[in-house]
C-alpha positions, -999 to 999 in steps of 0.1 A, spaced: 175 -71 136 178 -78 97 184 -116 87 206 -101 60 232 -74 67 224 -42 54 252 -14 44 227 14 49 211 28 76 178 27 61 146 9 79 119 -13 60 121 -19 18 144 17 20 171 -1 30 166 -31 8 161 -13 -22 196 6 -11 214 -28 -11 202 -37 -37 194 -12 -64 192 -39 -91 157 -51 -78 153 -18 -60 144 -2 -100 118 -28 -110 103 -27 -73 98 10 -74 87 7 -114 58 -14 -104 48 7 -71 51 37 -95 30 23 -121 8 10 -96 -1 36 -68 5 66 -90 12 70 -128 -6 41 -143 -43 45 -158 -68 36 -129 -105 48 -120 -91 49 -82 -75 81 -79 -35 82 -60 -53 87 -27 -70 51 -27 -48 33 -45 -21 45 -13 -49 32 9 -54 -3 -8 -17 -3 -1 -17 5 36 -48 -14 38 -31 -46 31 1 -38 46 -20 -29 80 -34 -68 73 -2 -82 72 15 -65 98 40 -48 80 47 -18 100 71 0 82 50 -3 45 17 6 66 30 34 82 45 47 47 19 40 29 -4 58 53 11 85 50 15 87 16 -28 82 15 -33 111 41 -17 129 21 -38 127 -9 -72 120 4 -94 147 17 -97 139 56 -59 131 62 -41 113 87 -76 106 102 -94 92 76 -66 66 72 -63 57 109 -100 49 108 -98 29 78 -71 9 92 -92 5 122 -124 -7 104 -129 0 72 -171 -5 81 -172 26 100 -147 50 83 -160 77 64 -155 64 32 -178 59 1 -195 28 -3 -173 17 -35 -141 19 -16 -154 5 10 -165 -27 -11 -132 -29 -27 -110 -27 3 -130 -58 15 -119 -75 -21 -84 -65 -11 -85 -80 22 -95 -113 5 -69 -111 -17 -45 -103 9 -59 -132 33 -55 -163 10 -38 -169 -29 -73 -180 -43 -101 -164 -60 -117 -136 -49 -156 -147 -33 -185 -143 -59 -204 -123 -31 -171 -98 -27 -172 -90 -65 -210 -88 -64 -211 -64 -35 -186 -41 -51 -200 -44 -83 -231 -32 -68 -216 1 -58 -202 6 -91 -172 -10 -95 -158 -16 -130 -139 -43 -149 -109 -17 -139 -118 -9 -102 -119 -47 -98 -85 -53 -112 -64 -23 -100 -75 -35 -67 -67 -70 -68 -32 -58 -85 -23 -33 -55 -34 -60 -31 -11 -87 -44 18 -67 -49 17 -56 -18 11 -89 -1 47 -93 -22 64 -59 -8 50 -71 27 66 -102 27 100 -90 12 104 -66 41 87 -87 66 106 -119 58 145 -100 60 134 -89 96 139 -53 85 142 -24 108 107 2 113 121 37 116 119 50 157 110 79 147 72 84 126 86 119 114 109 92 91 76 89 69 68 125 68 102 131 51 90 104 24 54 119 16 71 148 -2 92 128 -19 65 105 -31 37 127 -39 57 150 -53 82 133 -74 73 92 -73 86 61 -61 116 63 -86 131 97 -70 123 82 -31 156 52 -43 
């Protein structure tokens, strides 16, 4: 149950951003910029999967399970590709550049301090740029943010996954501004 009351019947940041569509426009601006219209070497796909990634991490069902979605259905290998991410990132079939840069994600999403020399190094090694490197931190902290926004106010997780499914079009297809 929600700490706050919430008019709508909306689950996760849905029904935040509902209640309060003052924040609910510069929320969605920054996921927008971030995850799909801004410049980036990380195509939509990946950048929706540093998003998950970190939401998986902190246990934010309802920004996992959207986000998740939102990567399947971008990324070549789908809904399965994802779930083996989430399940370890060491053994999914992903290149060796993600892979390095999810790892600097989950260091950013694990503690508020620099990211370890050897993390940088290691993705850096696989080609990772200034941009890569950045981008990724950027997702990661915002989303540590939109974690702990829906995660603090208690907020519902949809009962039914098909809730997410409805969202992908939405997203993909029009951005985070038209999904308000």
């Amino acid at each position: 149950m929600p700490h706050i009351e919430i008019t709508h019947d909306l689950p996760g940041i849905s029904g935040l951003f509902a209640q309060r569509p003052d924040t609910a426009g510069v929320l969605s601006e920054l996921a927008e910029t971030l995850l799909r219209s801004g410049p980036s070497p990380l195509i939509r796909g990946e950048r929706e999967l540093i998003a998950a990634y970190v939401s998986h991490l902190n246990r934010t069902a309802f920004c996992a399970g959207s986000h998740s979605a939102f990567a399947a259905a971008q990324l070549e290998g789908g809904a399965e590709l994802v779930a083996s991410v989430l399940a370890d990132p060491d053994t999914a079939a992903i290149t060796p550049l993600l892979r390095a840069l999810l790892k600097v994600a989950a260091e950013v999403q694990a503690k508020a301090a620099p990211v370890s020399d050897g993390a940088i190094a290691a993705a850096r090694a696989e080609g990772a740029t200034d941009s890569h490197i950045h981008d990724t931190v950027l997702i990661a902290a915002a989303f540590a943010m939109f974690n702990r926004y829906v995660n603090g106010l208690a907020t519902d997780v949809p009962s039914d996954p098909s809730f997410y499914d409805v969202k992908v079009g939405i997203i993909v297809h029009h951005g985070y501004g038209a999904a308000r």
